[in-house]
Each structure stands twice: as C-alpha cells, then as structure tokens.
C-alpha positions in Angstrom: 1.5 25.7 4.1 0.3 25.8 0.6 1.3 22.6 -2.0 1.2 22.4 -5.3 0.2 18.9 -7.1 -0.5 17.4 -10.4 -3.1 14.8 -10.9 -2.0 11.8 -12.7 -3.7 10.3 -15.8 -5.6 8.1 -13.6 -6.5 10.6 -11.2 -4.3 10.5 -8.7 -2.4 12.5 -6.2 1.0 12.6 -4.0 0.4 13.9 -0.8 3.7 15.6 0.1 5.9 13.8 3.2 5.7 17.1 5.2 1.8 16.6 4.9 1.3 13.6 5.3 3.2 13.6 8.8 2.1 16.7 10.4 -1.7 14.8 9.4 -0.3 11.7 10.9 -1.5 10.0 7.3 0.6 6.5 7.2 0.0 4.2 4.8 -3.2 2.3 4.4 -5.0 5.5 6.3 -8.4 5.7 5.2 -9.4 9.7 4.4 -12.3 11.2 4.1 -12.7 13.4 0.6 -14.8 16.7 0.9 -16.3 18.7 -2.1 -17.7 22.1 -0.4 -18.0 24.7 -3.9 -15.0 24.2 -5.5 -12.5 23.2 -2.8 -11.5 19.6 -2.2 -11.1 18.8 1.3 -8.8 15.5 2.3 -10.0 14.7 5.8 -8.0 11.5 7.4 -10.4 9.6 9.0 -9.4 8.3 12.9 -8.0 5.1 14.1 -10.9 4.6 16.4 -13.6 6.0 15.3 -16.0 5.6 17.7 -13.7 6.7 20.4 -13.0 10.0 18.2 -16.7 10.9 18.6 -16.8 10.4 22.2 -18.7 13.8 23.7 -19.5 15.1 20.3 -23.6 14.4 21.4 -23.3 17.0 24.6 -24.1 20.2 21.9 -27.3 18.8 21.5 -29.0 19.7 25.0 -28.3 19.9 28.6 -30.0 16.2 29.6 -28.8 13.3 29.0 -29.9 11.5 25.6 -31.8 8.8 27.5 -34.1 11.2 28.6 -34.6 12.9 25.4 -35.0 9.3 24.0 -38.2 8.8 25.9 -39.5 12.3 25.6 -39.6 11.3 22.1 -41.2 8.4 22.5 -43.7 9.7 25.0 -44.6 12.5 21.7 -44.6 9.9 19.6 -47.3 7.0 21.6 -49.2 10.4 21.8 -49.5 11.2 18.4 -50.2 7.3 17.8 -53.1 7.3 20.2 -54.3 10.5 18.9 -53.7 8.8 14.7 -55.8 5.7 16.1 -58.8 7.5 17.6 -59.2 9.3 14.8 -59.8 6.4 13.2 -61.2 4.1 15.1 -63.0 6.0 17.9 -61.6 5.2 21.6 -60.4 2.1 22.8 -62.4 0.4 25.0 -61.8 0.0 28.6 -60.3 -3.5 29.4 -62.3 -5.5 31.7 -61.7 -5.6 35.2 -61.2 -8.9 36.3 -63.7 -11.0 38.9 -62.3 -11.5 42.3 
C-alpha cells in the first residue's frame, strides 16, 4: 500500500491507522528512521530487543562463537609475542625451581 503524507511545520508526520496496525506501531513505540539515497525508511524497533536478535549470529560460520572467540585470541597473543620480540629480543626462560 502506497500513503500519501504531508510534513507539518515542525516536521512531522501522521502515520496512517491502517499502517500503523498492520506494523503493530502503538503508541510510545520507539522506530528506527532509515535514510538509504533518497528513501526514508520507518523501521519500528521490537519490544524485546535482545530476544528479536536471538540466532541472527548463526550466518557468521558453522562453530560456535566461543570457539571463534579464542581463535581470535589465540591470533592475537601470537601477533603480541611476535610485536614483543621484535622489540625486545626473546623472553627469557623462567627458572626452574630447586627441589
């Protein structure tokens, strides 16, 4: 369905009742607003929104993102180690204690 709205001196806007239902937007219903080119996107934002992302992660890889949490920190104490002997030269071996 197409609407057609005027913008008030102060630069606001009726959302039509028919809209705002089939959007579920009630009052006090926070929206996001989207500028892509010249189209203006109105975007209500969810009750829950925390719960409305739940599985929106999974497109980033087949593991879980625990593992690829600690794969990324093993890359990263590697390029640390690698950033430290550059400048300091190894480190040298810890002492191994008298029994």
């Amino acid at each position: 369905m197409t609407y057609i709205l005027r913008v008030s001196k102060k630069g606001q806007i009726v959302l039509p009742a028919a809209m705002r239902k089939r959007l579920g937007i009630k009052p006090g219903t926070w929206c996001y607003l989207e500028v892509r080119g010249k189209t203006l996107y109105i975007i209500p934002r969810p009750d829950n929104v925390i719960e409305s992302l739940r599985g929106s992660c999974r497109q980033f890889g087949d593991g879980s993102l625990t593992e690829e949490l600690l794969r990324e920190r093993a890359l990263d104490n590697e390029r640390e180690e690698r950033k430290y002997q550059r400048m300091f030269g190894p480190k040298p071996k810890a002492p191994v204690p008298a029994k």
